[in-house]
TORTORLUM-110246 format. One record per atom (N, C-alpha, C): x, y, z; residue in three letters. Coordinates in steps of 0.05 Angstrom, whole numbers, padded with zeros to 5 digits, always signed. Layout:
N
XYZALA;...
***
This chain:
321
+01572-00037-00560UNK;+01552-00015-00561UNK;+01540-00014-00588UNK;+01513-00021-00588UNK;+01501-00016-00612UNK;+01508+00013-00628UNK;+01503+00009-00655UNK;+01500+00046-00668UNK;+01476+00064-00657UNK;+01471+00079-00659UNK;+01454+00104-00655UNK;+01435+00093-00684UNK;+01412+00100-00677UNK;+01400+00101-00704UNK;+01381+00128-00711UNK;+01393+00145-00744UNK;+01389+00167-00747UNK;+01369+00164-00765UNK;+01347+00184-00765UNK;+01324+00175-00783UNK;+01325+00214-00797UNK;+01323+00204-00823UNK;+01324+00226-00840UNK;+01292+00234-00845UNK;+01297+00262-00857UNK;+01272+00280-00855UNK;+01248+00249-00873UNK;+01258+00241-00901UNK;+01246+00223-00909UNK;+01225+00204-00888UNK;+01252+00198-00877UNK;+01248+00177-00860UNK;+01220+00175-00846UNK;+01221+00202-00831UNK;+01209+00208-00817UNK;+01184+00212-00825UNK;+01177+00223-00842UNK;+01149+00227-00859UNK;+01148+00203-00861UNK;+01165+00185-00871UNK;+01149+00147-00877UNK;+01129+00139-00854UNK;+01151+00147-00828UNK;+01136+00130-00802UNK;+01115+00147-00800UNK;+01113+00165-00800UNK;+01085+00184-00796UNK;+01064+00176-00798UNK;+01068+00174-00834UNK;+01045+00166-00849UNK;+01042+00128-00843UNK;+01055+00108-00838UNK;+01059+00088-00837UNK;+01034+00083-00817UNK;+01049+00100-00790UNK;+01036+00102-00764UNK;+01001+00112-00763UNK;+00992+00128-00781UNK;+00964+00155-00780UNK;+00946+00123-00807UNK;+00964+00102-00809UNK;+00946+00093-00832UNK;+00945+00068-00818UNK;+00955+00063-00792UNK;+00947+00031-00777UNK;+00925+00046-00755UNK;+00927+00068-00745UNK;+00906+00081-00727UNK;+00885+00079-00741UNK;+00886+00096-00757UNK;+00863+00093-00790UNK;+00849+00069-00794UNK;+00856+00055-00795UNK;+00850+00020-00794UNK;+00836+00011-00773UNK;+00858+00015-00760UNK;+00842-00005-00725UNK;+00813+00018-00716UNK;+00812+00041-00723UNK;+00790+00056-00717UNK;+00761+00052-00733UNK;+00777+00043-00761UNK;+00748+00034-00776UNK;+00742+00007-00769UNK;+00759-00007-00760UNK;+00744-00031-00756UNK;+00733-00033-00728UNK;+00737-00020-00715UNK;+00722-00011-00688UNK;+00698-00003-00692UNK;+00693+00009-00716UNK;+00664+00029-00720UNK;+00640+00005-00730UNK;+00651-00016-00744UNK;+00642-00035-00757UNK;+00638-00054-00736UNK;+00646-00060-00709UNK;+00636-00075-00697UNK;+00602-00073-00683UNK;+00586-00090-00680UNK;+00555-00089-00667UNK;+00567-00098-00642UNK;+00555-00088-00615UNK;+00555-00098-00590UNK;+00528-00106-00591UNK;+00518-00136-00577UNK;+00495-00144-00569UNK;+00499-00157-00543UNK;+00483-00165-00527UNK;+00480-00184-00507UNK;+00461-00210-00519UNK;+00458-00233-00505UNK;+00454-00250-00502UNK;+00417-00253-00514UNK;+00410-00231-00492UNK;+00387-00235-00498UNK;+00375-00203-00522UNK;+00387-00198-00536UNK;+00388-00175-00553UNK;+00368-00177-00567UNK;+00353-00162-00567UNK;+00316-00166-00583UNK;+00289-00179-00570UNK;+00304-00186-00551UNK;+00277-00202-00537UNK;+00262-00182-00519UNK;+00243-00186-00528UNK;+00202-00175-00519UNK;+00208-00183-00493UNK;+00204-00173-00470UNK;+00192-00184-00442UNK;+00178-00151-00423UNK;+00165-00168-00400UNK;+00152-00144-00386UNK;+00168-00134-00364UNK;+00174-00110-00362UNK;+00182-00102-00337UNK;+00172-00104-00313UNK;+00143-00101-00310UNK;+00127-00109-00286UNK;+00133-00143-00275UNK;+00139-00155-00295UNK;+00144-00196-00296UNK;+00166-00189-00269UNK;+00184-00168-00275UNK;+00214-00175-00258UNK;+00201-00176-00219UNK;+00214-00197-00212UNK;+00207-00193-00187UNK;+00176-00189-00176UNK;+00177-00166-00151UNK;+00154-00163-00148UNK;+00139-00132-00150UNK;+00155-00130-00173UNK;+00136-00104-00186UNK;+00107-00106-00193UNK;+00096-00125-00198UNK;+00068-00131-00201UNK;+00055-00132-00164UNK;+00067-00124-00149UNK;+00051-00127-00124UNK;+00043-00097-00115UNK;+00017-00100-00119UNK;+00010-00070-00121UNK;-00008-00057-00091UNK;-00012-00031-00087UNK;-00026-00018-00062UNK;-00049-00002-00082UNK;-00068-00016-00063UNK;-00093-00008-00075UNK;-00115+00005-00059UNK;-00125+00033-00045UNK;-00135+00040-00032UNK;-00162+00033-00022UNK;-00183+00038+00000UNK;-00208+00023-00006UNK;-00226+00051-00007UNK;-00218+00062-00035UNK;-00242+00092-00043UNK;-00249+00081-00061UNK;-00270+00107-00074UNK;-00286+00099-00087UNK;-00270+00110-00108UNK;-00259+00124-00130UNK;-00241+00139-00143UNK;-00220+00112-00153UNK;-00234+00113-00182UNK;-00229+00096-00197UNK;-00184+00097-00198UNK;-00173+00074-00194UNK;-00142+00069-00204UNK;-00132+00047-00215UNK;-00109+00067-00226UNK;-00100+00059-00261UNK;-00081+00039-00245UNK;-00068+00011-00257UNK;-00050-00006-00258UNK;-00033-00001-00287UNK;-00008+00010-00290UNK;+00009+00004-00321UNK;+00013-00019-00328UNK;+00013-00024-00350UNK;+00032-00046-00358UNK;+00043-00039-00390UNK;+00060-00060-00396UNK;+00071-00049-00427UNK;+00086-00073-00434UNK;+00109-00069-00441UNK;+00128-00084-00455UNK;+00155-00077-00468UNK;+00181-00086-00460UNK;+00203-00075-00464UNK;+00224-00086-00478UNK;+00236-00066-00501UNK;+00261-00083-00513UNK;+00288-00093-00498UNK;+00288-00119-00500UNK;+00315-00126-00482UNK;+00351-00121-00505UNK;+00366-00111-00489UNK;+00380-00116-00500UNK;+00405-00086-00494UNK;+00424-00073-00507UNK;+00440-00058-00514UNK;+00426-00024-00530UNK;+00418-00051-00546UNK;+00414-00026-00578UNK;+00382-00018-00579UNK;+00366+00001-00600UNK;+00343+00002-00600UNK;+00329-00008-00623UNK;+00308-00015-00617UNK;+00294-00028-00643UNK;+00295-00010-00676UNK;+00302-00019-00696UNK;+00304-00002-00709UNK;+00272+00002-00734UNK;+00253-00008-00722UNK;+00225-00010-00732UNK;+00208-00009-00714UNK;+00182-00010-00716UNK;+00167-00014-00700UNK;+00154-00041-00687UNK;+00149-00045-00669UNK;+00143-00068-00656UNK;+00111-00079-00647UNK;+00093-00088-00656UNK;+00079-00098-00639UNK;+00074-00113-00625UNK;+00067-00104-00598UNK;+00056-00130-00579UNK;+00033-00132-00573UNK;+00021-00159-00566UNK;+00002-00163-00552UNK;-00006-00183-00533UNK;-00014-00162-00512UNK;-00024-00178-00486UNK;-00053-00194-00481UNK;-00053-00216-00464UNK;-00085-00226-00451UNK;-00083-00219-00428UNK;-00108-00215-00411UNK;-00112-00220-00389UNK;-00121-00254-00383UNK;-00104-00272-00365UNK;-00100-00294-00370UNK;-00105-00309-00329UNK;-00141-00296-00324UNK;-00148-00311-00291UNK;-00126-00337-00301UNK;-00130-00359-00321UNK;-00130-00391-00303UNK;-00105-00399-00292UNK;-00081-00369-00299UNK;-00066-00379-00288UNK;-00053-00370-00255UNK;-00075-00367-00247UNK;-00074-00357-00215UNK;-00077-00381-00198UNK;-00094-00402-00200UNK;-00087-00426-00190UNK;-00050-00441-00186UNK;-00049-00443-00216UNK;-00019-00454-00216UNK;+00009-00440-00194UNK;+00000-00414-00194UNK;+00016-00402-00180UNK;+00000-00391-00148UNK;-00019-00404-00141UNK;-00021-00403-00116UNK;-00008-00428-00113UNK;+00002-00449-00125UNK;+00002-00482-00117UNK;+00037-00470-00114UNK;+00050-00458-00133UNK;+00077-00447-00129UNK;+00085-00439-00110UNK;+00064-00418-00104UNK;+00071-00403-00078UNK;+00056-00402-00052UNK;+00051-00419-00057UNK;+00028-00423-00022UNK;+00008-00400-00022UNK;+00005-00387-00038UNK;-00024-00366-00024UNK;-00046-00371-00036UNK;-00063-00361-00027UNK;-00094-00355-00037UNK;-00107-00331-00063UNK;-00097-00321-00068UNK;-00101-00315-00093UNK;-00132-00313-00098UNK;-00152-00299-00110UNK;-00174-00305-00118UNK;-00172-00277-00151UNK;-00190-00290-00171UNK;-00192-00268-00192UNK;-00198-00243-00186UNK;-00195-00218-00202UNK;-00209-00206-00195UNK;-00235-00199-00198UNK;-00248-00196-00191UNK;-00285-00195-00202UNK;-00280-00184-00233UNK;-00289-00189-00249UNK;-00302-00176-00268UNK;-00311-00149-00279UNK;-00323-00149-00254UNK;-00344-00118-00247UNK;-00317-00103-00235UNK;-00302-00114-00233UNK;-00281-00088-00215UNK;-00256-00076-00225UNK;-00262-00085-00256UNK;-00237-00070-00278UNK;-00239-00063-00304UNK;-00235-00057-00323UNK;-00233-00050-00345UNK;-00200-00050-00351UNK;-00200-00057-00374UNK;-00163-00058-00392UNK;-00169-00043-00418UNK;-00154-00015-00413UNK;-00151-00006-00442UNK;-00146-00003-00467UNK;-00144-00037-00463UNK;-00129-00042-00485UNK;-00107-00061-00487UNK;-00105-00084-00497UNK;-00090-00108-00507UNK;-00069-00113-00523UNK;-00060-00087-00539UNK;-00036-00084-00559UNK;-00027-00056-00560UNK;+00005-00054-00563UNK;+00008-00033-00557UNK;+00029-00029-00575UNK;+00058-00008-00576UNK;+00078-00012-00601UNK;+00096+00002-00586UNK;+00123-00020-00591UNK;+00143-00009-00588UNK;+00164+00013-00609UNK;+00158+00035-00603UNK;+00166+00045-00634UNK;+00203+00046-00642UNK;+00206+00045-00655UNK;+00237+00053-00664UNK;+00246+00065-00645UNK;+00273+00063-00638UNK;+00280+00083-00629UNK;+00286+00086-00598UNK;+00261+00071-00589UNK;+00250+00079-00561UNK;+00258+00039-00552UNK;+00263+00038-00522UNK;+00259+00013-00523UNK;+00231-00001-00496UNK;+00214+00022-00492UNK;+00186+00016-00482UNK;+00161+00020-00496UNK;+00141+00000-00500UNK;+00128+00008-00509UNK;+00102+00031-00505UNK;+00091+00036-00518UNK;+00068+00064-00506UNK;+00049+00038-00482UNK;+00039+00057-00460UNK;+00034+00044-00437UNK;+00007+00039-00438UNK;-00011+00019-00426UNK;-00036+00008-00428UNK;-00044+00011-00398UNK;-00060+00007-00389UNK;-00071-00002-00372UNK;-00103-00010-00357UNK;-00096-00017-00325UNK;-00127-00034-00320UNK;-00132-00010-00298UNK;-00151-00008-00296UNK;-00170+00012-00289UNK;-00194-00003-00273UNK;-00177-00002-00236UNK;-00203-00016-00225UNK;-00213+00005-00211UNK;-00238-00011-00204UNK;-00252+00007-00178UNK;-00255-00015-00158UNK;-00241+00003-00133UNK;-00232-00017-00106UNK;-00259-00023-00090UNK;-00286-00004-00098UNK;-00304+00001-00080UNK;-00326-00029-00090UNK;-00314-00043-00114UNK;-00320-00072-00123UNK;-00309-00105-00109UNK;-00290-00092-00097UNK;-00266-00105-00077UNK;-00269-00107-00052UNK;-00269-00135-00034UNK;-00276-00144-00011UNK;-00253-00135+00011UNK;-00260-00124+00024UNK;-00233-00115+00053UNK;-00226-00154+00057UNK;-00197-00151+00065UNK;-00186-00177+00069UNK;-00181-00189+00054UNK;-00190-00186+00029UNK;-00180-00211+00011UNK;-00168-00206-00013UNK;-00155-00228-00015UNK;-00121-00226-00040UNK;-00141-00225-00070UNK;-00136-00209-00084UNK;-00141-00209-00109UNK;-00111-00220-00123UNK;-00118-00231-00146UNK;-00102-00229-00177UNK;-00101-00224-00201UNK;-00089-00206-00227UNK;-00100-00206-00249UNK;-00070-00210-00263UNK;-00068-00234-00269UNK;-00044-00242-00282UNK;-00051-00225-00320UNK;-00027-00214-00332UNK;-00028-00205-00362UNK;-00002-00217-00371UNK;-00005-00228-00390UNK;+00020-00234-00404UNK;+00015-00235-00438UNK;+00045-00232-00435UNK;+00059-00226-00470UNK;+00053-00243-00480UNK;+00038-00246-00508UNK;+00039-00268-00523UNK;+00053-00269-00543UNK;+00050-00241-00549UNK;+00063-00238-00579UNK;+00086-00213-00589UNK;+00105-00213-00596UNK;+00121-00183-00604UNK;+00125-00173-00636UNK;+00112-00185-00650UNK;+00113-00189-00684UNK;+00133-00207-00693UNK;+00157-00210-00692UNK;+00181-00221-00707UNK;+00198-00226-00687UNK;+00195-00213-00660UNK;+00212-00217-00640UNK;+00209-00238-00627UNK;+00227-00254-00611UNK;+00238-00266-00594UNK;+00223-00259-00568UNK;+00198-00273-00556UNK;+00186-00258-00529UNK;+00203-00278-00504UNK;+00212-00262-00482UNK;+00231-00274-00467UNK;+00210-00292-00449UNK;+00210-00313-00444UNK;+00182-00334-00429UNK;+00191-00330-00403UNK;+00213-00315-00387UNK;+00219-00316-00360UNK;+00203-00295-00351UNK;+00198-00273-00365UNK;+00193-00249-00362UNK;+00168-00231-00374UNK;+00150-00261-00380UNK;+00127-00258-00399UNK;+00100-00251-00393UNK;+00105-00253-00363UNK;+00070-00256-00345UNK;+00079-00235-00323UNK;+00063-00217-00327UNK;+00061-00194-00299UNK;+00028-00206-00276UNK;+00040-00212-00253UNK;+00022-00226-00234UNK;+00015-00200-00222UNK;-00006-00195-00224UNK;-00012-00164-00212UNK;-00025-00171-00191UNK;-00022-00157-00168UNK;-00031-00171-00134UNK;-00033-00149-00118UNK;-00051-00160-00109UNK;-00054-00151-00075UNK;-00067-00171-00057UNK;-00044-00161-00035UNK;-00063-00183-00016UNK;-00080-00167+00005UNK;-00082-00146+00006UNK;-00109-00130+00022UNK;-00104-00103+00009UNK;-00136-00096+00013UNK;-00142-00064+00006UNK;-00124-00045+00030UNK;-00123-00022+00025UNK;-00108-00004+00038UNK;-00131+00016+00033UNK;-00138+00017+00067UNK;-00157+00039+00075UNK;-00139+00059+00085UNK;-00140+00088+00070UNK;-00135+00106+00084UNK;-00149+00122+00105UNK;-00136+00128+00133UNK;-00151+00135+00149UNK;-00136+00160+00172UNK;-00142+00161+00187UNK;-00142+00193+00208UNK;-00154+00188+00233UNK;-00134+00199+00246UNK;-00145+00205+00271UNK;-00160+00224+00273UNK;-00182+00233+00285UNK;-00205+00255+00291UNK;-00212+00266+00305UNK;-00198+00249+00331UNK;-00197+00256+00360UNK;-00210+00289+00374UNK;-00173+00304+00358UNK;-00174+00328+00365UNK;-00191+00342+00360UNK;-00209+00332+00344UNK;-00235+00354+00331UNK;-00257+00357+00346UNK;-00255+00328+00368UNK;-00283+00336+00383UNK;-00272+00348+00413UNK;-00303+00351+00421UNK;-00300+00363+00450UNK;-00317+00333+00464UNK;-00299+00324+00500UNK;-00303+00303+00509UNK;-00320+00313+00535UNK;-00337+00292+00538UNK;-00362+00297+00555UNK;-00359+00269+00571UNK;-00358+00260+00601UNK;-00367+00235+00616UNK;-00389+00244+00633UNK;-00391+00215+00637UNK;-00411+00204+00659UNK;-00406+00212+00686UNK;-00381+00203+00688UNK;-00364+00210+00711UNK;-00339+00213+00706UNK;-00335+00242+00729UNK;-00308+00241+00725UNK;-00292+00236+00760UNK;-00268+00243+00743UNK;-00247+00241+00767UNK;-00257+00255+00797UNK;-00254+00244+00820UNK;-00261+00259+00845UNK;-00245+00291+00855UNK;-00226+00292+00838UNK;-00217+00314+00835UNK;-00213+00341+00812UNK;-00232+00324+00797UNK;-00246+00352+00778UNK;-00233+00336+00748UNK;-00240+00359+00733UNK;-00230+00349+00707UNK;-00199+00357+00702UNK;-00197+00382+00725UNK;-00161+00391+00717UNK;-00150+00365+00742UNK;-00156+00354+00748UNK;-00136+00331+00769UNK;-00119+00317+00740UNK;-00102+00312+00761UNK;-00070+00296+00748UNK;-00092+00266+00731UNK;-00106+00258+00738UNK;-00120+00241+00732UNK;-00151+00245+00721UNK;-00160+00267+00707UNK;-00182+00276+00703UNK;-00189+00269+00666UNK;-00218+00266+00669UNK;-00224+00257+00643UNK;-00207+00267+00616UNK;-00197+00292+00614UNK;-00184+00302+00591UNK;-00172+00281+00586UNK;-00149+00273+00597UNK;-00124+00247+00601UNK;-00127+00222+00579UNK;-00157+00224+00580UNK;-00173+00198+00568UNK;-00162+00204+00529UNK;-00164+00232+00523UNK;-00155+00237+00493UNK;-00140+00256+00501UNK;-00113+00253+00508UNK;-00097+00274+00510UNK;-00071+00274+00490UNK;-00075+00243+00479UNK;-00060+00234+00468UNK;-00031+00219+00472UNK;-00032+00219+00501UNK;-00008+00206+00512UNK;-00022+00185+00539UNK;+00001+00164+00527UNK;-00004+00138+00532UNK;+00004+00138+00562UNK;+00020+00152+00565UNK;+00033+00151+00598UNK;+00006+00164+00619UNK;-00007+00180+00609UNK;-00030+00189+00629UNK;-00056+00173+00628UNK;-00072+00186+00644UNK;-00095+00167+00643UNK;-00121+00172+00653UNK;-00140+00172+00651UNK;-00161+00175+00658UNK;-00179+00155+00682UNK;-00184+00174+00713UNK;-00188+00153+00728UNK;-00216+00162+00745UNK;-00236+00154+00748UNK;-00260+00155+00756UNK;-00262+00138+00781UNK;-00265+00153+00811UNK;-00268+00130+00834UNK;-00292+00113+00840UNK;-00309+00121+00826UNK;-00343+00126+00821UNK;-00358+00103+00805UNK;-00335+00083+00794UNK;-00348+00071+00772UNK;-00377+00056+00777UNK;-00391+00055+00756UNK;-00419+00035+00761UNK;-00425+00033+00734UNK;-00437+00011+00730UNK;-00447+00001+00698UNK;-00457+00022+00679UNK;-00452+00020+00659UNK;-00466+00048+00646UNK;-00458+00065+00641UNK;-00433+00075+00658UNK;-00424+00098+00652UNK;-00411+00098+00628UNK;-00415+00125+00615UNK;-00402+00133+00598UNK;-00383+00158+00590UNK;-00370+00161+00562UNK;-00351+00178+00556UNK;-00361+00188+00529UNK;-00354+00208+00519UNK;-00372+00225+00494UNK;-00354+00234+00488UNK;-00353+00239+00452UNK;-00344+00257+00431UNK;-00362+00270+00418UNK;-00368+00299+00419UNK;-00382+00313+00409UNK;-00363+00324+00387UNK;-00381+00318+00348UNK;-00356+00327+00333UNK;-00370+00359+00326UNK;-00368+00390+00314UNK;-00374+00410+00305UNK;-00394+00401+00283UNK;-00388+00370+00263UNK;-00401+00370+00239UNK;-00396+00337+00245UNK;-00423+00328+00225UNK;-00418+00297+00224UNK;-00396+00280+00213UNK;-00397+00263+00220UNK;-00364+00245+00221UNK;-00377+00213+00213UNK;-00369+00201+00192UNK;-00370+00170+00185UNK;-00343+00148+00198UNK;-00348+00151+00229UNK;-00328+00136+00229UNK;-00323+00106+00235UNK;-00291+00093+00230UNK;-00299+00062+00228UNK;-00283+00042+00244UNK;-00270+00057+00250UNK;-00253+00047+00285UNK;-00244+00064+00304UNK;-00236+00048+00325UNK;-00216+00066+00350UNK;-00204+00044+00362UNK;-00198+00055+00383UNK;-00171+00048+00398UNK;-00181+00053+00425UNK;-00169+00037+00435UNK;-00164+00030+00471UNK;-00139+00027+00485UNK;-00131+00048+00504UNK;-00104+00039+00511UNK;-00112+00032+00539UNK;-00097+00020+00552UNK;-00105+00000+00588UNK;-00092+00026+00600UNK;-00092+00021+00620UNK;-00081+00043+00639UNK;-00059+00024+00655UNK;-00041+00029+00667UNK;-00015+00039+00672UNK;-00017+00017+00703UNK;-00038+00009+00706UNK;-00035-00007+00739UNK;-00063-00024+00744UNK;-00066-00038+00762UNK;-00098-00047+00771UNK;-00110-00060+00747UNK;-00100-00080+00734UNK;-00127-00091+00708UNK;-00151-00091+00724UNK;-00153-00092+00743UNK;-00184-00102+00757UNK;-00204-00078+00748UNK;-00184-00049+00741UNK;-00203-00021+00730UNK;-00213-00026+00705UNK;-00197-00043+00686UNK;-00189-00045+00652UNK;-00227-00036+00637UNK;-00234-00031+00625UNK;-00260-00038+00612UNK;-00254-00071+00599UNK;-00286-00074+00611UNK;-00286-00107+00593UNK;-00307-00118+00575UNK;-00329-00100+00582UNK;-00356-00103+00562UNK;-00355-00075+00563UNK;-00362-00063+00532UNK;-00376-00040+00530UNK;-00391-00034+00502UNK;-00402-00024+00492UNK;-00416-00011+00465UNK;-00410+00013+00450UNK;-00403+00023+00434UNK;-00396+00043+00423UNK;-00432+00053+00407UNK;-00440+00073+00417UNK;-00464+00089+00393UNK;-00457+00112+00390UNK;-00475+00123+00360UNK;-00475+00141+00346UNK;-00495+00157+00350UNK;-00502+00190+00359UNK;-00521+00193+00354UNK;-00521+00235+00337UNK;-00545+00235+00323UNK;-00541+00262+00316UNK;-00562+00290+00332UNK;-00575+00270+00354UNK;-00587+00295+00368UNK;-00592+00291+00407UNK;-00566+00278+00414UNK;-00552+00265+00437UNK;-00590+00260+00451UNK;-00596+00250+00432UNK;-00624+00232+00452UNK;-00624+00206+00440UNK;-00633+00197+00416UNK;-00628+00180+00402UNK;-00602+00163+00396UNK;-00594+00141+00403UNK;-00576+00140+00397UNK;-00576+00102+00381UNK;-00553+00100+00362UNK;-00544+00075+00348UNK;-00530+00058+00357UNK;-00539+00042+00360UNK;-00511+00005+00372UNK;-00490+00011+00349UNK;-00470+00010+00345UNK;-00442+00018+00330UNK;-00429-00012+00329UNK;-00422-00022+00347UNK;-00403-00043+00361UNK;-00406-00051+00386UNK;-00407-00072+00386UNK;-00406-00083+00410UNK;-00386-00104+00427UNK;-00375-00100+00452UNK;-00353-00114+00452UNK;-00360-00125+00482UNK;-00348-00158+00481UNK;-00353-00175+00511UNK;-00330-00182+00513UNK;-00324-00183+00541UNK;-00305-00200+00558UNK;-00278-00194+00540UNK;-00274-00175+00529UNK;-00247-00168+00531UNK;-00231-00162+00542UNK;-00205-00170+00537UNK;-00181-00168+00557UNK;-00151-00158+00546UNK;-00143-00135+00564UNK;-00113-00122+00558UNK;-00091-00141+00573UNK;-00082-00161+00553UNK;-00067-00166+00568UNK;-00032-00162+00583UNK;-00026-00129+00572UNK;-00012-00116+00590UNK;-00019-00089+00590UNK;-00002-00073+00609UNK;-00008-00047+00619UNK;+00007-00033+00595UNK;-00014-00004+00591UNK;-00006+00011+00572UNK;-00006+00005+00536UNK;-00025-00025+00547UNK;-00039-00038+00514UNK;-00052-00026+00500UNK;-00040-00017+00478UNK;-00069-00006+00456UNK;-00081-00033+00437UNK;-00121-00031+00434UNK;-00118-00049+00424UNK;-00143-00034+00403UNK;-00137-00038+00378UNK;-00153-00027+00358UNK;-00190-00053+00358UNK;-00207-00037+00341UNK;-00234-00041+00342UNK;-00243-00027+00313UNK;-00247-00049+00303UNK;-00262-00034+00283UNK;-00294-00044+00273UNK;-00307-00030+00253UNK;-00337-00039+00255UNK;-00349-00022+00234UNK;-00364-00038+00221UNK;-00384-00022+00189UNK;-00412-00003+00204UNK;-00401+00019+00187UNK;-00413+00041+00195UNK;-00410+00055+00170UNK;-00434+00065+00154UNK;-00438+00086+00144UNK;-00458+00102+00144UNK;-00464+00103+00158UNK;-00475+00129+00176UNK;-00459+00152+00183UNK;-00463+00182+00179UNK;-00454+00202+00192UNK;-00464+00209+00226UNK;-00451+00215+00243UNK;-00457+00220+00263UNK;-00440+00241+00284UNK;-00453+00256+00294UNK;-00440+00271+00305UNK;-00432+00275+00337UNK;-00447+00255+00344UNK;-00428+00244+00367UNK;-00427+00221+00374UNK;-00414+00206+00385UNK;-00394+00182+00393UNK;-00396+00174+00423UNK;-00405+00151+00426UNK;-00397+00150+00458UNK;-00391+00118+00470UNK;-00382+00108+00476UNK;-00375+00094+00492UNK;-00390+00087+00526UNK;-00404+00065+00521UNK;-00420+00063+00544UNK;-00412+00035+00555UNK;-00389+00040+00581UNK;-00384+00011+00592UNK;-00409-00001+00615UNK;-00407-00023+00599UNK;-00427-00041+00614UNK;-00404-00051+00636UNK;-00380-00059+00638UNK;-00377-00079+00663UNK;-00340-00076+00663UNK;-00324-00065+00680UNK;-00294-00071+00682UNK;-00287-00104+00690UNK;-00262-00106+00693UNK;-00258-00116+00710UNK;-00256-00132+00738UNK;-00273-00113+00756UNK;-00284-00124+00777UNK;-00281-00107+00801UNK;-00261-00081+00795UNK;-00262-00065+00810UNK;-00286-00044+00817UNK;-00280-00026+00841UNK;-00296+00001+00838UNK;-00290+00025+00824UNK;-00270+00023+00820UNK;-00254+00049+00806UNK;-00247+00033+00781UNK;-00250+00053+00754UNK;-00252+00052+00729UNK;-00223+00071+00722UNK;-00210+00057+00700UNK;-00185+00078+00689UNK;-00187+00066+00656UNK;-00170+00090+00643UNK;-00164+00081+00613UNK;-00146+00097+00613UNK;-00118+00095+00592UNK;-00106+00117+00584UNK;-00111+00131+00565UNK;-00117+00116+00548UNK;-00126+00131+00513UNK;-00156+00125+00501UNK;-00173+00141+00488UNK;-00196+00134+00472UNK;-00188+00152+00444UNK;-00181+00137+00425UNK;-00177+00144+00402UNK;-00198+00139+00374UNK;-00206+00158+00359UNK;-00226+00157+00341UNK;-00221+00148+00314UNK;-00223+00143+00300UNK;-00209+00131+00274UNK;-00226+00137+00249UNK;-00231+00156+00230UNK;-00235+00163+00197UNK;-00227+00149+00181UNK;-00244+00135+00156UNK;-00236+00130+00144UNK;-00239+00158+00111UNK;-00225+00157+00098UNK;-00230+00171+00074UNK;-00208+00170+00050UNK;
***
């Protein structure tokens, strides 16, 4: 059996202090260490990552902002200030349609402004103050892919990261906001149902908003038509057709859509031939350039299917704004 080991008051103060002066130590040299990463100081764009540069761009007239900037990579913060500076750089939209299979086109010219090309990352902070492009969409073609590639050229003294150097700013179609309008008008036909307008099958049916009912006329003959009368004029730039529920031989297959503002006069809108639903309960959208206001709407079928009796389930109106 080993001795016991007795540590005197001395003693004991030695280890104390022995002990409070290796903590002491290992804590200052803890304080003295820098943490960095790999890529610690390096300039790159946040928008570069991924597909943050793929942007939604409305089709109004109400000019919108795109950001861009530039960010310190790393742990820690810059302990000075930083400048960067960006180009806007079209030629390289080719190279990266060949990358990525798309179509790509510049953006016009006429359809942006950039606020500005250099910006500063200040101390402290590790984004720099924000820039941006300022388009107007109403310069911009419906359907087609724009690009405005910007990239980092420069960060003063820093290290600019080249993975992360080019923000591809994109769209591949405008985004029209739009509305249904329906409910706002009051509906007027040519003909209606043989059992009135309150029958299980009477013109209401036609905008009632449900796809399961339907609108059925036993009466049909060329010409006939269906009307939206709006309270106030309306610019609108599509609709919708839903088939009805049985009989394609009822379906509409040629018809015209006009505009008019004093129900005598009226405008060719659209015109549509030999179309075909090819199942029951199909909605199939229509759209068409119109800027004109008008305050009523009508639908004049030239020719179904081949039956005597005419049906539709839905006639839906479509706003753009």
């Amino acid at each position: 059996m080993k001795n016991p080991i007795y540590l005197t008051y001395n003693n004991m103060q030695q280890a104390i202090l022995s002990l409070s002066l290796l903590v002491f130590a290992l804590t200052s040299c803890t304080k003295d260490v820098v943490y960095e990463v790999e890529n610690e100081g390096h300039i790159y764009m946040a928008q570069a990552y991924e597909n943050r540069a793929a942007l939604t761009l409305y089709a109004i007239d109400t000019l919108q902002d795109i950001h861009f900037g530039a960010s310190y990579g790393g742990i820690n913060y810059p302990q000075s200030n930083i400048t960067v500076e960006f180009e806007a750089d079209p030629s390289l939209i080719s190279a990266y349609n060949q990358a990525h299979g798309t179509n790509f086109i510049a953006f016009p010219e006429n359809s942006y402004t950039i606020s500005g090309l250099q910006s500063v990352i200040r101390a402290g902070v590790v984004d720099s103050d924000p820039l941006k492009v300022i388009v107007s969409a109403s310069a911009l073609e419906l359907g087609t892919s724009y690009m405005l590639p910007i990239k980092l050229v420069s960060a003063a003294t820093n290290p600019v990261n080249d993975q992360l150097s080019i923000a591809y700013f994109r769209i591949d179609s405008l985004i029209r906001r739009e509305r249904d309008v329906t409910g706002l008008a009051t509906l007027a036909v040519s003909h209606e149902n043989n059992g009135g307008a309150g029958a299980g099958e009477g013109s209401p049916k036609l905008v009632d908003g449900d796809v399961g009912t339907k609108y059925l006329t036993q009466n049909y003959t060329s010409g006939m038509w269906f009307q939206l009368t709006f309270p106030s004029a309306k610019i609108l730039g599509a609709y919708t057709f839903t088939s009805g529920n049985d009989a394609e031989g009822r379906d509409p297959r040629t018809w015209r859509l006009e505009g008019s503002n004093d129900g005598t006069n009226w405008t060719v809108l659209d015109t549509r031939t030999d179309e075909v639903f090819t199942a029951r309960t199909q909605t199939r959208r229509f759209e068409f350039e119109n800027n004109t206001a008008f305050s009523r709407y009508r639908i004049v079928i030239v020719a179904n299917n081949g039956a005597s009796l005419f049906q539709q389930s839905e006639w839906r109106v479509i706003e753009y704004y």
